[in-house]
Backbone as a printed PyTorch tensor [residue, N CA C, xyz], in Angstrom:
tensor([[[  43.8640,  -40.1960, -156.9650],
         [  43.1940,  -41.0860, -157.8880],
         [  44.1790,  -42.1730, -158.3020]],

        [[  43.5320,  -43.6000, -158.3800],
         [  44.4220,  -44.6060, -158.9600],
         [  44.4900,  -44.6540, -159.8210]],

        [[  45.6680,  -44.7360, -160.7200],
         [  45.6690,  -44.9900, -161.8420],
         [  45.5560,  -45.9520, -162.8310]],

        [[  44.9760,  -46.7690, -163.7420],
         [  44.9630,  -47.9740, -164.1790],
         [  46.2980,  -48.6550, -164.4840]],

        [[  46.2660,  -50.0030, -164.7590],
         [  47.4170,  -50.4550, -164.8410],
         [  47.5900,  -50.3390, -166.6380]],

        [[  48.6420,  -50.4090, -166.9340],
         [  49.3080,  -49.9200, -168.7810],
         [  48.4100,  -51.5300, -169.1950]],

        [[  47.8520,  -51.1360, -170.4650],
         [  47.2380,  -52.6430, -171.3090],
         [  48.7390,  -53.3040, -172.0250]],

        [[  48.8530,  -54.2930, -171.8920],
         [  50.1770,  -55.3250, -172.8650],
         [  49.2150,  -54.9490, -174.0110]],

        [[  49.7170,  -54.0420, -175.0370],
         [  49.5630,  -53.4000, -176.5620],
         [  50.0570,  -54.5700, -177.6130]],

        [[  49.1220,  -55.0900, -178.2890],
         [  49.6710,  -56.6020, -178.8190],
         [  48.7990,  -56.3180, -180.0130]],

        [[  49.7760,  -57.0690, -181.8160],
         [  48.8800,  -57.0330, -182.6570],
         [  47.6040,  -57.7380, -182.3890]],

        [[  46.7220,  -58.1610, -182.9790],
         [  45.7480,  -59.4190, -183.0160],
         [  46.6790,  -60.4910, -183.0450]],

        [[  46.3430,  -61.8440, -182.3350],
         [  46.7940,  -62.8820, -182.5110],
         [  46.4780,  -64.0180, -183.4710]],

        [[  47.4070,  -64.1430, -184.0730],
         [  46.6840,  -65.4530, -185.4690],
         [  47.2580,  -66.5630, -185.2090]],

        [[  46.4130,  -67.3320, -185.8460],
         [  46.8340,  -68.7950, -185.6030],
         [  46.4700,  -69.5420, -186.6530]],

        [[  47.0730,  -70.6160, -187.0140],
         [  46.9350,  -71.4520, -188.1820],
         [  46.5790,  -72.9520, -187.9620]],

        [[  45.7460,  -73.3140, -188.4370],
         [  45.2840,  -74.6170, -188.2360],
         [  45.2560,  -75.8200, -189.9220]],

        [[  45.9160,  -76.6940, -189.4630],
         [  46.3910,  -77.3280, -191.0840],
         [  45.6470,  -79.0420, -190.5350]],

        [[  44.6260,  -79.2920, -191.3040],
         [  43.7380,  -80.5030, -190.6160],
         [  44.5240,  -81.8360, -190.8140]],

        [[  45.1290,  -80.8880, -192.2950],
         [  45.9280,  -82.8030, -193.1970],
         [  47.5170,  -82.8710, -192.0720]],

        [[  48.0010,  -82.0640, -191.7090],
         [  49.4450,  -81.9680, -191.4030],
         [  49.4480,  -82.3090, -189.6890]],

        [[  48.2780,  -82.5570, -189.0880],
         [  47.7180,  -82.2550, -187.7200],
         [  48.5690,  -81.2040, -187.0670]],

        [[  48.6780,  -80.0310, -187.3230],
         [  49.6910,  -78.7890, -186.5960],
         [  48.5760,  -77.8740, -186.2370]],

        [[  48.7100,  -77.3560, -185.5450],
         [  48.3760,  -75.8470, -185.0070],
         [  49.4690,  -74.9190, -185.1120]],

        [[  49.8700,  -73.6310, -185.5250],
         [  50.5550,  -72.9130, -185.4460],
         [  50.0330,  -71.4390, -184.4960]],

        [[  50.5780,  -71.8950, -183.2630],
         [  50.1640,  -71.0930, -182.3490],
         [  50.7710,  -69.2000, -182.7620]],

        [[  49.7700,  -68.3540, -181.7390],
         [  50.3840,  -66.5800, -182.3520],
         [  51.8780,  -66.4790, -182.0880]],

        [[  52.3420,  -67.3960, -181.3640],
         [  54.2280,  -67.2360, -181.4340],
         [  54.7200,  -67.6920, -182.1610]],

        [[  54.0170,  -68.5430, -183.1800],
         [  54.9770,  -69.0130, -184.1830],
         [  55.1750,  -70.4090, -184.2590]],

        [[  55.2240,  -70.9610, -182.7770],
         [  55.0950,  -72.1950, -182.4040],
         [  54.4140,  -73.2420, -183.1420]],

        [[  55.0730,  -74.2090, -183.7590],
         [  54.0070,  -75.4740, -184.5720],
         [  53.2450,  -76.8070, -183.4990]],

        [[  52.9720,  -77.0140, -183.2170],
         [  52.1570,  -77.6650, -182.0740],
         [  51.5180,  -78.9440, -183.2460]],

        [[  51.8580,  -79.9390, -182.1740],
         [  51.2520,  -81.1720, -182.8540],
         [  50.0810,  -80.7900, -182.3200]],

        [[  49.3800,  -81.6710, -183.1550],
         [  47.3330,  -81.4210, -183.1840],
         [  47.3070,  -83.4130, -182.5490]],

        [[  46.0700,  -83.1920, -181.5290],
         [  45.6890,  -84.8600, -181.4610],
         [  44.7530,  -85.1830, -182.6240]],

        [[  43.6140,  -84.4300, -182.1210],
         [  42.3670,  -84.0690, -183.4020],
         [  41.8010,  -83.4170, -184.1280]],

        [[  41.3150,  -83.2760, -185.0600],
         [  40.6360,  -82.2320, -185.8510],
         [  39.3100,  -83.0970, -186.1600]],

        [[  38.2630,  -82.4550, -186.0850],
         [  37.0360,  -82.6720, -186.6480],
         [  36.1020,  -82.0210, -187.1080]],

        [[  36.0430,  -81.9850, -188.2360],
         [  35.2950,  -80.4630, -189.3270],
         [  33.5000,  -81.0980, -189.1180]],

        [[  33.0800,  -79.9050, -188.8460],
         [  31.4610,  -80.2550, -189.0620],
         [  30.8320,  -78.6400, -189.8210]],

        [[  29.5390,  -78.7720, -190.2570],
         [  29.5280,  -77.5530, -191.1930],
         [  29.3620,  -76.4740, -190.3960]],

        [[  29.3160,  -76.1640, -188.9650],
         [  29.5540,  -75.1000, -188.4460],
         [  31.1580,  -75.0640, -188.1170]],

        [[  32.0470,  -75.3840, -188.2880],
         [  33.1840,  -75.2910, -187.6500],
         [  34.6180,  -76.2180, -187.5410]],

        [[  35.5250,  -75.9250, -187.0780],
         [  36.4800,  -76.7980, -186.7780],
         [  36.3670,  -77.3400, -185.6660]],

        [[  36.9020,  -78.6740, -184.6840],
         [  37.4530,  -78.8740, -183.0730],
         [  38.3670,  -79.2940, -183.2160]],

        [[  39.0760,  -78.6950, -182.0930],
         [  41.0030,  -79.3860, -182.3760],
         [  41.0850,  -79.6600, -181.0250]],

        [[  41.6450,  -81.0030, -181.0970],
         [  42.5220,  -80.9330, -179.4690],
         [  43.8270,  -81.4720, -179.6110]],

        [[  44.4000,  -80.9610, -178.4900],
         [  46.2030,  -81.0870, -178.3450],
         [  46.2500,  -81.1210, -176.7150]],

        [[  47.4900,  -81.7280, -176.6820],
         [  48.1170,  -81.2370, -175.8630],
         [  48.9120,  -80.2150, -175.5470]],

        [[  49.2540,  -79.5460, -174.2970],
         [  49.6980,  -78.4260, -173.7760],
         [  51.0790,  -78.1750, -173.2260]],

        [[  51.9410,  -77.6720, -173.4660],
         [  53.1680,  -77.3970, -172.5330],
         [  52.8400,  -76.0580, -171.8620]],

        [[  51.7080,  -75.8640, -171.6070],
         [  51.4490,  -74.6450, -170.7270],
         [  51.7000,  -74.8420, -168.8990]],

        [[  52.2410,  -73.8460, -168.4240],
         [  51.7490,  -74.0550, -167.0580],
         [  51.1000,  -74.0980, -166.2170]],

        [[  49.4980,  -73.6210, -166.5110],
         [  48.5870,  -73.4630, -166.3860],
         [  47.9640,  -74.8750, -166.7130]],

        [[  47.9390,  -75.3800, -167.9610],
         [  46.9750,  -76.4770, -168.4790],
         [  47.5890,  -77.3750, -169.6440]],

        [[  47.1580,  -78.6890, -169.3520],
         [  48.0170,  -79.5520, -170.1020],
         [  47.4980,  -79.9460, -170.9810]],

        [[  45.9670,  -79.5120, -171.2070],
         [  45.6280,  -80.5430, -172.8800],
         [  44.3800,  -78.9410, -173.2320]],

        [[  44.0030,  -78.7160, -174.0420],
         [  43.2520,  -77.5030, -174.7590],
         [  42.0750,  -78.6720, -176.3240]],

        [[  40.8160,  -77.6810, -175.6930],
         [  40.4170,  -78.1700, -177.2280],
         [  39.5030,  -77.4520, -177.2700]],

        [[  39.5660,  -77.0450, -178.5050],
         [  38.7980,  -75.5720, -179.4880],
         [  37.7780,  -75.7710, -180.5460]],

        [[  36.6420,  -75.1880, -180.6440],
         [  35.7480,  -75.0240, -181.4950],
         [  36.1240,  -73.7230, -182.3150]],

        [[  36.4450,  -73.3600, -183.4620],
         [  36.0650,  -72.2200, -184.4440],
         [  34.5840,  -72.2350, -185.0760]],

        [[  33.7370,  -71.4280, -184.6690],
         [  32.8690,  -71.5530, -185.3300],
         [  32.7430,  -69.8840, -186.2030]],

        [[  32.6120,  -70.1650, -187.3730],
         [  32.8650,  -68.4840, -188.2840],
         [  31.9360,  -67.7790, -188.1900]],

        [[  30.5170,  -68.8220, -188.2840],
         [  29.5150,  -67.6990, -188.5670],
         [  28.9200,  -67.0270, -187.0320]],

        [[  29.6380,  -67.4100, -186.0550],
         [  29.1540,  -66.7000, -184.9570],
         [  30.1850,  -65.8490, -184.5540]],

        [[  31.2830,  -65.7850, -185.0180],
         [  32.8530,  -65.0920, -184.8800],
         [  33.7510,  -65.3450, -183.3540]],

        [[  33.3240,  -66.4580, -183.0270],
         [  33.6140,  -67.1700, -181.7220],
         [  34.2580,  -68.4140, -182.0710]],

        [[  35.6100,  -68.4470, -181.0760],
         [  36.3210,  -69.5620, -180.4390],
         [  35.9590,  -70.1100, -179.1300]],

        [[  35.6950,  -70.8250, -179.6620],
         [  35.1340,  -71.9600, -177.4940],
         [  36.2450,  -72.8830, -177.1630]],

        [[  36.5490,  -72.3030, -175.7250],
         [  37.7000,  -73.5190, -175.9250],
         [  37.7180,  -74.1990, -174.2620]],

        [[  38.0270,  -75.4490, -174.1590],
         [  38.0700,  -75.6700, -172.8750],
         [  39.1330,  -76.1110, -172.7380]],

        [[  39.5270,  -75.5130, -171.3860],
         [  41.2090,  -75.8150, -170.8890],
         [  41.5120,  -77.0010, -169.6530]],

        [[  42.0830,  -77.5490, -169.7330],
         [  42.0590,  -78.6390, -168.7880],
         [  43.3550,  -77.9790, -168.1650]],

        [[  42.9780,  -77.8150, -167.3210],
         [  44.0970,  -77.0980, -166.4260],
         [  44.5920,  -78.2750, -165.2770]],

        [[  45.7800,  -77.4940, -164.6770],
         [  45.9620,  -78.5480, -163.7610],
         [  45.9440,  -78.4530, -162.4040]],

        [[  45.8270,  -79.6610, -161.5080],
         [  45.0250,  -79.2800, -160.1510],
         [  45.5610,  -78.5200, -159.4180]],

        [[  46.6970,  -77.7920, -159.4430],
         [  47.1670,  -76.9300, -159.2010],
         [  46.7710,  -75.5510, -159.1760]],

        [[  46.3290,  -75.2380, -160.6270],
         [  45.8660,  -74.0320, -161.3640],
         [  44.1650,  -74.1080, -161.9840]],

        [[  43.5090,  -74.7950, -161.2640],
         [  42.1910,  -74.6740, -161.2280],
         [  41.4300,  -73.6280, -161.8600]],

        [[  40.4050,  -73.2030, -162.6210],
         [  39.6600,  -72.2400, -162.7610],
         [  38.1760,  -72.1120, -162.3500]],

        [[  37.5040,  -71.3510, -162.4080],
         [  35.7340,  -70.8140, -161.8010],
         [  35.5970,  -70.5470, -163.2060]],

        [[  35.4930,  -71.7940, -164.1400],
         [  34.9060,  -71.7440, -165.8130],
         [  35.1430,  -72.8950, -166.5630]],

        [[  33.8490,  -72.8720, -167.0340],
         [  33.2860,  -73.9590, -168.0970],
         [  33.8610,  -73.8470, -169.5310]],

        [[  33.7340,  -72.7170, -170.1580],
         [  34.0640,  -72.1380, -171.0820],
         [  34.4840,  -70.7810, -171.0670]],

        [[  35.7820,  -70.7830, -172.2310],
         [  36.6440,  -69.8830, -172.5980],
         [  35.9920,  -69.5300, -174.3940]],

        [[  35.7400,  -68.0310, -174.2400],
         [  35.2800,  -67.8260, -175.9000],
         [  36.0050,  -66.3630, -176.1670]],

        [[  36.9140,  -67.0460, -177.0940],
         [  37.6450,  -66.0280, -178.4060],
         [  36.1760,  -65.1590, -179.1120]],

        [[  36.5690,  -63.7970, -179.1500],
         [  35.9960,  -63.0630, -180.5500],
         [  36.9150,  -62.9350, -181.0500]],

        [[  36.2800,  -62.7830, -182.5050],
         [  37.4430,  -62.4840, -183.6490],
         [  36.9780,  -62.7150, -184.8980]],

        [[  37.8010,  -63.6410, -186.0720],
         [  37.2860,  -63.8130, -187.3710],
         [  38.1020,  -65.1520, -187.0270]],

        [[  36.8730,  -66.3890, -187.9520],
         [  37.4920,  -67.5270, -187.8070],
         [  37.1410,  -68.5520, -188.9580]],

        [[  38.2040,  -68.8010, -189.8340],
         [  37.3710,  -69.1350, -191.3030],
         [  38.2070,  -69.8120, -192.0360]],

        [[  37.8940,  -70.7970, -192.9140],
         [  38.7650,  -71.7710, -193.3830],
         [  39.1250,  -71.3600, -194.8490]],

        [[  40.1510,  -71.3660, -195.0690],
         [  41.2030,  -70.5580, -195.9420],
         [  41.3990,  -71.6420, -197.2080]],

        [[  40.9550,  -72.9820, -196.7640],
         [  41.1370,  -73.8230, -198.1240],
         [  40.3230,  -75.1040, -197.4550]],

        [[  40.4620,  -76.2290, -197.9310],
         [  39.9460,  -77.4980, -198.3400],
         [  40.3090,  -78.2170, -196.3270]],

        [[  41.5190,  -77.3540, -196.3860],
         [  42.4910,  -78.3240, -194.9010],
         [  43.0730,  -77.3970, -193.9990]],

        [[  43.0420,  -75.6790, -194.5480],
         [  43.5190,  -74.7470, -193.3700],
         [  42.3700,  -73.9290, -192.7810]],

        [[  42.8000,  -73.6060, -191.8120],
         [  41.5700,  -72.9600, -191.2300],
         [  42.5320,  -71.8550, -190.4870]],

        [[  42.4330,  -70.4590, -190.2080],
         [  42.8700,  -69.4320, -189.3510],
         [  41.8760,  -68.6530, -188.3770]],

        [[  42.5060,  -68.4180, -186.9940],
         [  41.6680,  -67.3120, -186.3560],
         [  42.6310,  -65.8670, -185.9770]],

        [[  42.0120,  -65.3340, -186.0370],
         [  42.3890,  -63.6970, -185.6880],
         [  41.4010,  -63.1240, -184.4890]],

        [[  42.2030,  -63.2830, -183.6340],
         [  41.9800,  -62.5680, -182.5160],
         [  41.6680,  -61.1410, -181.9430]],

        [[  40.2300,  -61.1420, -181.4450],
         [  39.6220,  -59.6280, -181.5810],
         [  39.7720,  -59.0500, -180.2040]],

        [[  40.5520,  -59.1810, -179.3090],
         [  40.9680,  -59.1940, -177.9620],
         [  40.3240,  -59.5380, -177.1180]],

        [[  38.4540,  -59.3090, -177.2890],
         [  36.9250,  -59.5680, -176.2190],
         [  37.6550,  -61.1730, -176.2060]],

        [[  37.5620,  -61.4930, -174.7320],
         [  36.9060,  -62.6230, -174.2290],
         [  36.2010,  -62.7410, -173.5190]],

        [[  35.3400,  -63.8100, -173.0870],
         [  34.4590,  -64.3250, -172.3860],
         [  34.6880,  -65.4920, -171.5790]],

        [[  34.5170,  -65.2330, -170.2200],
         [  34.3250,  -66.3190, -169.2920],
         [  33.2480,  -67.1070, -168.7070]],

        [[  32.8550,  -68.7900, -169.5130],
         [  31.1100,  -68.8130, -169.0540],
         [  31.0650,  -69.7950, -167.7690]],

        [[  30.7280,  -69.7830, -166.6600],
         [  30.1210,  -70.5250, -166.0070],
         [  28.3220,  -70.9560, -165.7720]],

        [[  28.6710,  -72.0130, -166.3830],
         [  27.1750,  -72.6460, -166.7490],
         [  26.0480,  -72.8860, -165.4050]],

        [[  25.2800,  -72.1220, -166.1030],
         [  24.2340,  -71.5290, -165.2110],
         [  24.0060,  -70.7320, -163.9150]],

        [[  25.0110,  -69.9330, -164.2530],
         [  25.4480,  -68.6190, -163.2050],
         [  25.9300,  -67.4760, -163.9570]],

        [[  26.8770,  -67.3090, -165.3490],
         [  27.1990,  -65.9830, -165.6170],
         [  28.2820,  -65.9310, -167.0000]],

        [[  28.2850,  -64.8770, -167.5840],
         [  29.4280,  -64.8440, -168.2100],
         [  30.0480,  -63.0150, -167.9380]],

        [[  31.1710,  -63.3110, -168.0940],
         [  31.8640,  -62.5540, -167.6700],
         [  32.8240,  -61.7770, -168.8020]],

        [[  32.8790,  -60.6670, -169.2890],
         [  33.3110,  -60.1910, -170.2820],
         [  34.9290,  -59.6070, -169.6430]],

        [[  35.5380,  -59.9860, -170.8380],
         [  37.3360,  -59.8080, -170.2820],
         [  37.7270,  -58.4400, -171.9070]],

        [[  38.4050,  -58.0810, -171.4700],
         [  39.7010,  -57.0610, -171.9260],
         [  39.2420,  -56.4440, -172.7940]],

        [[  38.4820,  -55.4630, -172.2910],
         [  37.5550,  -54.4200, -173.3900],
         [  39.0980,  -53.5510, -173.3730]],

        [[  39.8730,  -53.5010, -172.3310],
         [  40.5690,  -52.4310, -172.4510],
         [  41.8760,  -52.3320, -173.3130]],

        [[  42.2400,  -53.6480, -174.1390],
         [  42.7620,  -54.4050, -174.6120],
         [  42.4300,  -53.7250, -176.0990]],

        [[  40.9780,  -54.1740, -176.5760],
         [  40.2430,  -53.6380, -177.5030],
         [  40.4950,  -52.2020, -177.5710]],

        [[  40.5730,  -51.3700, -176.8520],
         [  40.2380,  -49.8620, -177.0100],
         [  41.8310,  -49.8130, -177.4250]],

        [[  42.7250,  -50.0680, -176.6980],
         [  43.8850,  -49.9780, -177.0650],
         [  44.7540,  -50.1590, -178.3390]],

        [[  44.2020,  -51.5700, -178.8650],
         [  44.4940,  -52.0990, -179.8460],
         [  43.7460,  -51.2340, -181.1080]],

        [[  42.0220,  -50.4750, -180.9570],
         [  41.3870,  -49.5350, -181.7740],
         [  42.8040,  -48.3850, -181.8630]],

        [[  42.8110,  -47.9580, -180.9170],
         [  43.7770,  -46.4680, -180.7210],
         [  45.4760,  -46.7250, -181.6390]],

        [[  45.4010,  -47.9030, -181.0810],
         [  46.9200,  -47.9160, -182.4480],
         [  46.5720,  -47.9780, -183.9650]],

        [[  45.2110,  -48.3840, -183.8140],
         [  45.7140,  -48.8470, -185.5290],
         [  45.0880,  -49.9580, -185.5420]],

        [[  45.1250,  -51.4170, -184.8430],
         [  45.7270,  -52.7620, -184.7710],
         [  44.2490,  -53.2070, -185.3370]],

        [[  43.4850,  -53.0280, -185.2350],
         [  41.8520,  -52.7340, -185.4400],
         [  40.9180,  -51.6660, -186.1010]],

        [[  40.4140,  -51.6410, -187.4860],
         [  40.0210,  -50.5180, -187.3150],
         [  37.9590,  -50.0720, -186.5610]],

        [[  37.4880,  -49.2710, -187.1600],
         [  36.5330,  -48.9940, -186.3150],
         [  35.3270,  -50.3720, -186.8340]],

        [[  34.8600,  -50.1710, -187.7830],
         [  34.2670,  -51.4530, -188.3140],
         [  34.7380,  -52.6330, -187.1860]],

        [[  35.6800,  -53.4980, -186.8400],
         [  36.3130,  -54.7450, -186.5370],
         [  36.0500,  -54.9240, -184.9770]],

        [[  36.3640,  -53.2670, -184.5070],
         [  36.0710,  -52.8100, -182.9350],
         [  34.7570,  -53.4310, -182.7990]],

        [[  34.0290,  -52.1250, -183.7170],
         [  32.1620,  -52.3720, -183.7130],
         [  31.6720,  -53.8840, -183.7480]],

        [[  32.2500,  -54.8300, -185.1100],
         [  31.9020,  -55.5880, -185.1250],
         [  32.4140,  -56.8440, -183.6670]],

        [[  33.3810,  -56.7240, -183.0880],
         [  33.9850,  -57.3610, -181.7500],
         [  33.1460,  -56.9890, -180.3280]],

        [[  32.6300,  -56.1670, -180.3300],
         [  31.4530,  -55.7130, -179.4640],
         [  30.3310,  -55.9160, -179.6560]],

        [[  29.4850,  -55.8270, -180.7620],
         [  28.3960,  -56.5700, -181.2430],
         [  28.6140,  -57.6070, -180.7040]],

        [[  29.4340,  -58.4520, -181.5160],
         [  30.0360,  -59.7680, -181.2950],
         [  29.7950,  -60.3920, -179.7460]],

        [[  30.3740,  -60.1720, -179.1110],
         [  30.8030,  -60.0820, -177.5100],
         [  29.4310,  -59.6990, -176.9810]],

        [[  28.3260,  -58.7420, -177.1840],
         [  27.2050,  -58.7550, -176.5030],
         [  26.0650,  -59.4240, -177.0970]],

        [[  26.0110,  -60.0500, -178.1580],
         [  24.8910,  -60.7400, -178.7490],
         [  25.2730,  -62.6550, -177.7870]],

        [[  26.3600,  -62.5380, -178.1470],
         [  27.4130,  -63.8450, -177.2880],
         [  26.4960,  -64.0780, -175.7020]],

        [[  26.8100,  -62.8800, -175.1430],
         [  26.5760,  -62.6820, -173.6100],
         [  24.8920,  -62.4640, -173.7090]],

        [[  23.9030,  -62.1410, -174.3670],
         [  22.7720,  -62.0000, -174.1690],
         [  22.5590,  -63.5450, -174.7250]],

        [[  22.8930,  -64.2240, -176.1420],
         [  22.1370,  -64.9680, -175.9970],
         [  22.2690,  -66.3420, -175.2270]],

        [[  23.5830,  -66.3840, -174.7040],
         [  23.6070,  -67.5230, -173.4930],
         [  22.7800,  -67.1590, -172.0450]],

        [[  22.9670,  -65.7030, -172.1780],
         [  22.2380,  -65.3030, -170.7550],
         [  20.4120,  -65.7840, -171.0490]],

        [[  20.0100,  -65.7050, -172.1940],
         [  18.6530,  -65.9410, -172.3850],
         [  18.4660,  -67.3980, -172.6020]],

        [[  19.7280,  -68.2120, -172.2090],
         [  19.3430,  -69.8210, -172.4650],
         [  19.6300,  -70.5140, -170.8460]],

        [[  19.4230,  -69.4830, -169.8730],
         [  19.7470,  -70.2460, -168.6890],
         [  21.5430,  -70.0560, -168.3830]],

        [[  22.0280,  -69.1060, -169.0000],
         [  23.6340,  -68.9850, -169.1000],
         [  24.0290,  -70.1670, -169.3000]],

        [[  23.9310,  -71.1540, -170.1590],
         [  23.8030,  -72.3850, -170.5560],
         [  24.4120,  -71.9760, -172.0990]],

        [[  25.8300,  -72.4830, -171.8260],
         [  26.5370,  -71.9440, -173.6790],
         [  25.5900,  -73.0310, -174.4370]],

        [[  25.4430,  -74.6490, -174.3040],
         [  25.4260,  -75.7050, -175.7260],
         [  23.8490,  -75.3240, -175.2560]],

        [[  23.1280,  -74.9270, -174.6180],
         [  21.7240,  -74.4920, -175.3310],
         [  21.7810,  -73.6630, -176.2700]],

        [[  22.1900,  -72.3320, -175.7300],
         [  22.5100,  -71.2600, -176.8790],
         [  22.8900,  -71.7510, -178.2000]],

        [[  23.8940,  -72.7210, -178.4430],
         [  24.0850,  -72.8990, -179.4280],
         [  23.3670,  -74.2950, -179.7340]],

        [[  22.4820,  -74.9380, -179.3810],
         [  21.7080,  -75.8210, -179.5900],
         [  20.6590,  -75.4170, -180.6530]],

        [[  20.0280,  -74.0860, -180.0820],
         [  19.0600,  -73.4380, -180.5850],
         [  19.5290,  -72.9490, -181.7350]],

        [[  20.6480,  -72.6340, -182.2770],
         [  21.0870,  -72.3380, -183.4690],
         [  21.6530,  -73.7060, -184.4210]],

        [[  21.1730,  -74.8310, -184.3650],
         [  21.4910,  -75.5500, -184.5480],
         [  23.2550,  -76.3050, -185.0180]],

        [[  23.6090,  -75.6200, -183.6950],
         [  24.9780,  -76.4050, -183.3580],
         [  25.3820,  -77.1360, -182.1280]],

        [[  25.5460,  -78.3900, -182.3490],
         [  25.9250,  -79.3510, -181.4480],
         [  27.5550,  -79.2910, -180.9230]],

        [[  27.9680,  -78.7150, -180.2100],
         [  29.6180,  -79.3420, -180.0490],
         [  29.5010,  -80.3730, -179.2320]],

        [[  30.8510,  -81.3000, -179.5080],
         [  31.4160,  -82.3890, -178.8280],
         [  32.5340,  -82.2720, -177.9780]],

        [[  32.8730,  -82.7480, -176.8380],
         [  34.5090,  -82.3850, -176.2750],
         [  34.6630,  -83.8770, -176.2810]],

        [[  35.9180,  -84.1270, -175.3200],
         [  36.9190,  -84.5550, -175.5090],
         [  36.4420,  -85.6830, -174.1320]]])
């Protein structure tokens, strides 16, 4: 029998978002200049640029009341991806007038528009339940989360900005 490979055992990842200061404070600690911020009453969008190797510019939706991060990565032609959208679960909620934080619930989601979404690192989740890092409530609620996500884009044509059309949220990119 094969054995699975060990999960990278990681707290939740937080991040800090300061609208007046344009920073992002990435889960390493890292302060990251911000290009934009634009608050609408569902949410934050931020975009920056990237010193990633993978992708050179990132820009993110927090939206709280759905407990989802959307983010699209502009990767480079090098490092290409098979996805439209990248979506964080977690908790994502603005802490004052100009900060906003997310906490990272390990579920992600991979959407390609009008073909599928693809659910990432349940095993991540179970792991992170088993230490501690999560308790059962946060699990429950990150799975809820993660399948209401995946049914209701799947019931809009796997089409994320319908899904969230119909809930009356518009996002904008970049």
């Amino acid at each position: 029998m094969t054995q699975a490979p060990a999960v990278h055992l990681h707290r939740p990842k937080v991040e800090f978002f300061n609208v007046d200061e344009l920073t992002n404070i990435d889960p390493k600690g890292f302060v990251r200049a911000v290009e934009r911020y634009h608050i609408e009453p569902w949410g934050l969008y931020m975009a920056r640029s990237s010193d990633h190797p993978e992708f050179h510019y990132i820009e993110s939706w927090l939206l709280p009341s759905l407990s989802i991060r959307a983010t699209v990565f502009h990767f480079t032609p090098a490092d290409l991806r098979d996805q439209d959208f990248y979506v964080d679960i977690g908790e994502f909620s603005q802490v004052s007038a100009t900060k906003w934080k997310s906490v990272d619930h390990y579920l992600d989601l991979v959407v390609r528009t009008g073909r599928d979404v693809e659910l990432l690192d349940v095993d991540e989740l179970l792991a992170a339940h088993a230490a501690g890092y999560l308790d059962l409530a946060q699990a429950q609620q990150a799975i809820e989360t993660a399948t209401a996500t995946i049914d209701g884009i799947a019931a809009h044509g796997h089409d994320f900005d319908a899904w969230l059309a119909a809930q009356g949220i518009k996002l904008t990119w970049r």
